[in-house]
C-alpha positions as CSV (number, residue, x, y, z in Angstrom):
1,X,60.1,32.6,-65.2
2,X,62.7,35.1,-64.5
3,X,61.0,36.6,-61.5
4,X,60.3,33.1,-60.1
5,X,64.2,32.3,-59.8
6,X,64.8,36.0,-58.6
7,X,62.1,34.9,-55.9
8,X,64.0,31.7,-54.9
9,X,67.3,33.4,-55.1
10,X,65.6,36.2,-52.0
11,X,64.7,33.6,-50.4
12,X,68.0,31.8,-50.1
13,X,70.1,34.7,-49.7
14,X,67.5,35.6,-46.6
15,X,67.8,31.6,-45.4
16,X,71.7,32.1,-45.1
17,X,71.6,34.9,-43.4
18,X,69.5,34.0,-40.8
19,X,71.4,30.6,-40.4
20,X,74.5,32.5,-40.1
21,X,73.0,35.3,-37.6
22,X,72.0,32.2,-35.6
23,X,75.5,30.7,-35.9
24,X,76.9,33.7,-34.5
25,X,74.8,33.7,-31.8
26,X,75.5,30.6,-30.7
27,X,78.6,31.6,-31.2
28,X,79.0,34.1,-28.7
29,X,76.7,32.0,-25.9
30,X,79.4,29.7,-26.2
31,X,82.4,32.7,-25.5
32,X,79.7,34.1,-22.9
33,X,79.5,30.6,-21.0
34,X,83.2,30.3,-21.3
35,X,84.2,33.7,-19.8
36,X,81.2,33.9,-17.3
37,X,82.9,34.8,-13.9
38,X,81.4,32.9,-11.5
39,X,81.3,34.2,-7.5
40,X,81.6,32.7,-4.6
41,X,81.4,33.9,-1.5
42,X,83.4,32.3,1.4
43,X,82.1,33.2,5.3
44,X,84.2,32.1,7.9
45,X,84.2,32.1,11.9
46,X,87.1,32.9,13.0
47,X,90.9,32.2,11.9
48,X,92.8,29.6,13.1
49,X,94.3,26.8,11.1
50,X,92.3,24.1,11.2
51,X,89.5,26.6,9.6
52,X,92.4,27.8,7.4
53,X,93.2,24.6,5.9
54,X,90.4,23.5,4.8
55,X,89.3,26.6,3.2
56,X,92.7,26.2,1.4
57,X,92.2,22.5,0.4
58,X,88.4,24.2,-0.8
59,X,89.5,26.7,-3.4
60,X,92.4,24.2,-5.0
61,X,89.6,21.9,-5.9
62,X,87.7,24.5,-7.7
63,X,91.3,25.6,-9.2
64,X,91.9,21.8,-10.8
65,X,88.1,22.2,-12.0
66,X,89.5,25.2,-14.3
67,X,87.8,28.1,-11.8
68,X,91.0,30.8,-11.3
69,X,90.8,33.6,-9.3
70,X,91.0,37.0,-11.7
71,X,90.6,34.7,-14.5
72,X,86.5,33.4,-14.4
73,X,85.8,33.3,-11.0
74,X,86.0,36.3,-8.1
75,X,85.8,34.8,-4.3
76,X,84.8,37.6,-2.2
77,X,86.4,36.3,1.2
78,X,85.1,37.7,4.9
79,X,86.0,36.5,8.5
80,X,84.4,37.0,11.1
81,X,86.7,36.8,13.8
82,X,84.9,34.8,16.0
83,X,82.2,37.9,16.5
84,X,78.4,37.3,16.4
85,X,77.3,40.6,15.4
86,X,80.1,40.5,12.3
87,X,78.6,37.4,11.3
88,X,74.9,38.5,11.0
89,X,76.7,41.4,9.4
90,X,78.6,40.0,6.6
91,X,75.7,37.4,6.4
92,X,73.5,39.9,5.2
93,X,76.3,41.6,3.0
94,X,76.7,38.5,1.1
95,X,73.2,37.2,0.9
96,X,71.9,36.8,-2.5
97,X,75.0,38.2,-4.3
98,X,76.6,35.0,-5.4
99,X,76.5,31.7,-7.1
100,X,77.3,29.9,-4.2
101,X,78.5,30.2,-0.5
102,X,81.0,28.3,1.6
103,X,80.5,28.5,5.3
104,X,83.3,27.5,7.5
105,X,82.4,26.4,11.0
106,X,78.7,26.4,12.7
107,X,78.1,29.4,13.9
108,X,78.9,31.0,10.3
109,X,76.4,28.0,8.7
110,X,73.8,28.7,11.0
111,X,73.8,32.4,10.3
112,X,74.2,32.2,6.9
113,X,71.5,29.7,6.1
114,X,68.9,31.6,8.1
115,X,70.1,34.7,6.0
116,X,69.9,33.2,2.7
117,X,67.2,30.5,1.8
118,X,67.9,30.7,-2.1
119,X,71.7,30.7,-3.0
120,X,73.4,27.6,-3.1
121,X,75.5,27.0,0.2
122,X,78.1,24.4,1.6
123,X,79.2,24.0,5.3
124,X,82.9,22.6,5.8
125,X,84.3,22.6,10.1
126,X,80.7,21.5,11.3
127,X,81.1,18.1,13.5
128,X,77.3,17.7,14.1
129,X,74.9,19.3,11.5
130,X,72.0,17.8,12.9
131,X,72.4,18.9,16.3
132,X,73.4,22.2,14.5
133,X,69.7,22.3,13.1
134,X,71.6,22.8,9.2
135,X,70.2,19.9,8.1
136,X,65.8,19.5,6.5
137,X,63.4,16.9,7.0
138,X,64.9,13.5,8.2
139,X,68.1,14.5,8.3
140,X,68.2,15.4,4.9
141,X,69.9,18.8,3.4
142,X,68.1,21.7,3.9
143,X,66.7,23.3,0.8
144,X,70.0,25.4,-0.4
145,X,72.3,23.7,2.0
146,X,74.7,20.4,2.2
147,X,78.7,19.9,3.0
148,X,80.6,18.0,4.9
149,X,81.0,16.9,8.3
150,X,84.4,17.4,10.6
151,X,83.3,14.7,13.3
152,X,86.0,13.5,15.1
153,X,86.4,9.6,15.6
154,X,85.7,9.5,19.2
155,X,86.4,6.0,19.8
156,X,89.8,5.6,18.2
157,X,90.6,9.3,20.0
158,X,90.0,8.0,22.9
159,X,92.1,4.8,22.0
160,X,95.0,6.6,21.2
161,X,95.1,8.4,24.6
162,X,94.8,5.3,26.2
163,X,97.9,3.9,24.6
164,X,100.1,7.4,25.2
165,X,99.0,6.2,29.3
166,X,97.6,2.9,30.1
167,X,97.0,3.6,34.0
168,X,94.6,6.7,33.2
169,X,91.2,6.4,35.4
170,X,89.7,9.7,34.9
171,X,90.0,11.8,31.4
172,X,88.8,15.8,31.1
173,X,87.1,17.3,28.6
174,X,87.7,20.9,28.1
175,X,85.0,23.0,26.0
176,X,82.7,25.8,25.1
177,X,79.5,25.0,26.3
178,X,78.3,27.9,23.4
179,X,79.1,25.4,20.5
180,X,76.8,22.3,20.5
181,X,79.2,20.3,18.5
182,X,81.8,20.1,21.0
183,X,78.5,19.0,23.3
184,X,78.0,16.4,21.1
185,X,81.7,15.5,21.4
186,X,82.0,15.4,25.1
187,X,78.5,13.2,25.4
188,X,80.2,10.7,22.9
189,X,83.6,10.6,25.1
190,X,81.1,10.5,28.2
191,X,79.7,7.6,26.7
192,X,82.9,5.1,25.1
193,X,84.9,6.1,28.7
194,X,82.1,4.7,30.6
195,X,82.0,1.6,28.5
196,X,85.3,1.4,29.6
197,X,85.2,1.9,32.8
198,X,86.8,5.0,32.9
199,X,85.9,8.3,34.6
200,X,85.4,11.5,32.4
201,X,85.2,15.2,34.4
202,X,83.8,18.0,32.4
203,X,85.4,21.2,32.4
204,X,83.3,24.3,29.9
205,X,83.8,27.8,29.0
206,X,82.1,30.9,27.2
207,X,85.2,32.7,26.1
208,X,88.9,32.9,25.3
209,X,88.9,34.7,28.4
210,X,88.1,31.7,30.7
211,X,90.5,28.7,29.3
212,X,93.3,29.4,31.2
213,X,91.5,29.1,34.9
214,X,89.6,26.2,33.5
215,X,91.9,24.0,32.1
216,X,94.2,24.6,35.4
217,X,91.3,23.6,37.3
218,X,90.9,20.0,34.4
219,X,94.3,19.2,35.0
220,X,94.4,18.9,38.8
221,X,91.3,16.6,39.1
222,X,92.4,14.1,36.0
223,X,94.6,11.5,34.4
224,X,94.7,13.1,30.9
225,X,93.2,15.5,28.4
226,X,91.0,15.1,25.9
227,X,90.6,18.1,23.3
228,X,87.7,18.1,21.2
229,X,87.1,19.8,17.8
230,X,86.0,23.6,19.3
231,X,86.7,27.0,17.7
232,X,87.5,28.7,21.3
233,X,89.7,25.4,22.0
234,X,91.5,26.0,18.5
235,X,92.0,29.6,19.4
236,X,93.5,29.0,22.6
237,X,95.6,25.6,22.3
238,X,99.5,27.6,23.0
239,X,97.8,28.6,26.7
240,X,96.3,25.4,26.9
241,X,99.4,23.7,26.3
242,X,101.5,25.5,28.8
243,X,98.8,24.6,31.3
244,X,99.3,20.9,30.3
245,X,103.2,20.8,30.4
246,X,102.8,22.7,34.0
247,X,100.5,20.5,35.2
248,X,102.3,17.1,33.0
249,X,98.9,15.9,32.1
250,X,99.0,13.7,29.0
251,X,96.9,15.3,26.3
252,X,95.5,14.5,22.9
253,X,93.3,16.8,20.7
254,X,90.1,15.8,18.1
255,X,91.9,18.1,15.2
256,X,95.1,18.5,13.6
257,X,96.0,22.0,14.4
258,X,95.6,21.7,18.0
259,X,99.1,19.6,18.3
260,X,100.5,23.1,19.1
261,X,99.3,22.3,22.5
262,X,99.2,18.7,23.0
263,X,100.9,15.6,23.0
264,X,99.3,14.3,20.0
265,X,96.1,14.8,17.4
266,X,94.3,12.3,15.9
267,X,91.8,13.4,13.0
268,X,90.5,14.6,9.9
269,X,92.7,16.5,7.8
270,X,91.4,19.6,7.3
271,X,92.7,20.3,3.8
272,X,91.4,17.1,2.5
273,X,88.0,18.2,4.0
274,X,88.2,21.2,2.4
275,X,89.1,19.6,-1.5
276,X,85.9,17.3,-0.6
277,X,83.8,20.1,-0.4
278,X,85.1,21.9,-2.9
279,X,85.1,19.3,-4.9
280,X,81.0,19.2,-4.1
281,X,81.0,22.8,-5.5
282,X,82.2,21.9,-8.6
283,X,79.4,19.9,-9.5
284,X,76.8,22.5,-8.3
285,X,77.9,25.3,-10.3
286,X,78.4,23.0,-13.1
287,X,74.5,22.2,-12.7
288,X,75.6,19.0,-12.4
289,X,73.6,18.6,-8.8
290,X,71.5,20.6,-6.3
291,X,72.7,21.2,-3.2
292,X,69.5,19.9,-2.2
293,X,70.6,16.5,-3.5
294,X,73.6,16.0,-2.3
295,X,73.8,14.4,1.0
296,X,76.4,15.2,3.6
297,X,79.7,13.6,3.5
298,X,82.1,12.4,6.1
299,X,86.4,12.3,6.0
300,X,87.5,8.9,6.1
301,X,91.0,10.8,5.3
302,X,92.5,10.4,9.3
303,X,96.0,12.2,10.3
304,X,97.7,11.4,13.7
305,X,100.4,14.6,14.6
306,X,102.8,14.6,17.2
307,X,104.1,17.1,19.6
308,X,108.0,15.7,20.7
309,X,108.4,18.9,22.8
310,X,104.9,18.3,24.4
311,X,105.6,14.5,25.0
312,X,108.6,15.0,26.9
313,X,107.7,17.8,29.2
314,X,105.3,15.4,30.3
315,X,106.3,11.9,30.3
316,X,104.3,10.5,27.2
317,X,106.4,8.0,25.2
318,X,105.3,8.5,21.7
319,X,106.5,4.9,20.7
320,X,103.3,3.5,22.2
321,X,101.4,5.2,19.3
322,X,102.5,3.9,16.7
């Protein structure tokens, strides 16, 4: 009888202890899952502020979903600078190292997504995914790939311009032909002006190097200036806008940051468009959602800016905006 309860009493004794190893395992899962650092990896074109902004707006969304830098997660940040050969670089620097990667602007998307087929990724700056070839089957994400989409409202664009100068006949479009969103951009201003019955003149480059020349070469043959959403735009908008106060064209640009050099912009805010993608993050590395599932989302945020030195030099009276 004796050796029956010593029995029992092994067994129980053996019972606890494996229920509290387990306890303690589950224990330390649970600090593990807490402390985990997560990376993300954050590619970007070239600098300028639009691209700035929203990568900004980006990593305060993951911030107010509890991810801190030095804390538990580490963003390993590279630019490009606008450079090809950097991008296909860093692309292949970054692929498969992460738990996710933001790419900022088309040309680092496009890169980035034929470099890495696997990790979780999210475009921000790209006006036209679909004509960017970032997007699967029926215009759905691609397998590792969704964001959001900077496409300017034409339409209303083009509205506003009208009412900064109600006699304008003929607008210009200056662009680089390299980056098919801004092709996009100009077909859709082709198209509302004609339904108009206004002219539109074309103007394109393939560098920084050409803007100057071009746009001086825009401004003599048209009314007014329209400015789409285009990195080598963005990167040139002070020369564009002495051009434009030379020449006393009436202007108005497709993103916020290019009111450096024009009357007025009317679009998305950047830094909003950034929070909404990071925003998209957050339920990705959550496990929430799969990039895969997520369909690509539009700003309905819009942001007019105004240029009072701009508007002056050139005539533009910024009442009729409002």
């Amino acid at each position: 009888m004796l050796s029956v309860k010593r029995k029992m009493y092994s067994v129980a004794i053996v019972a606890l202890s494996a229920l509290t190893l387990l306890g303690l395992g589950q224990g330390q899962n649970e600090i593990y899952a807490r402390d985990k650092v997560t990376k993300v990896a954050i590619l970007q074109y070239t600098e300028h502020e639009s691209l700035d902004r929203s990568r900004e707006g980006f990593l305060d969304a993951l911030k107010e979903a509890g991810y801190k830098e030095g804390k538990n997660l580490k963003v390993e940040y590279k630019n490009a600078s606008g450079d090809q050969s950097d991008l296909q670089s860093i692309a292949q620097q970054l692929k498969g190292k992460n738990d996710l990667i933001l790419d900022i602007a088309t040309p680092a998307a496009q890169v980035m997504l034929q470099a890495d087929k696997k990790t979780p990724q999210l475009f921000t700056c790209v006006a036209d995914p679909k004509a960017a070839k970032l997007l699967g089957a029926k215009n759905k994400p691609a397998k590792n790939m969704t964001g959001t989409s900077s496409m300017p409202p034409t339409k209303q664009v083009v509205d506003k311009l009208l009412k900064e100068k109600s006699d304008i006949k003929t607008i210009g479009v200056l662009y680089d032909s390299s980056e098919v969103n801004a092709e996009t951009q100009y077909k859709d201003v082709l198209a509302y002006a004609k339904s108009k019955g206004i002219k539109v003149e074309s103007v394109t480059v393939t560098s920084s190097n050409d803007v100057k020349q071009a746009c001086k070469t825009l401004a003599k043959k048209v009314d007014a200036i329209y400015l789409p959403a285009d990195n080598t735009v963005a990167n040139t908008i002070e020369t564009i806008g002495k051009v434009l106060k030379e020449e006393k064209k009436a202007s108005i640009s497709a993103f916020d940051a290019a009111v450096k050099g024009s009357v007025c912009a009317y679009g998305i805010d950047y830094y909003q468009l950034g929070r909404q993608t990071g925003q998209m993050a957050v339920k990705i590395l959550k496990g929430e959602k799969e990039a895969k599932d997520m369909p690509v989302e539009t700003s309905k945020k819009l942001v007019l800016k105004v240029n009072k030195e701009m508007a002056k030099a050139v005539g533009v009276d910024l009442g009729k905006l409002k």
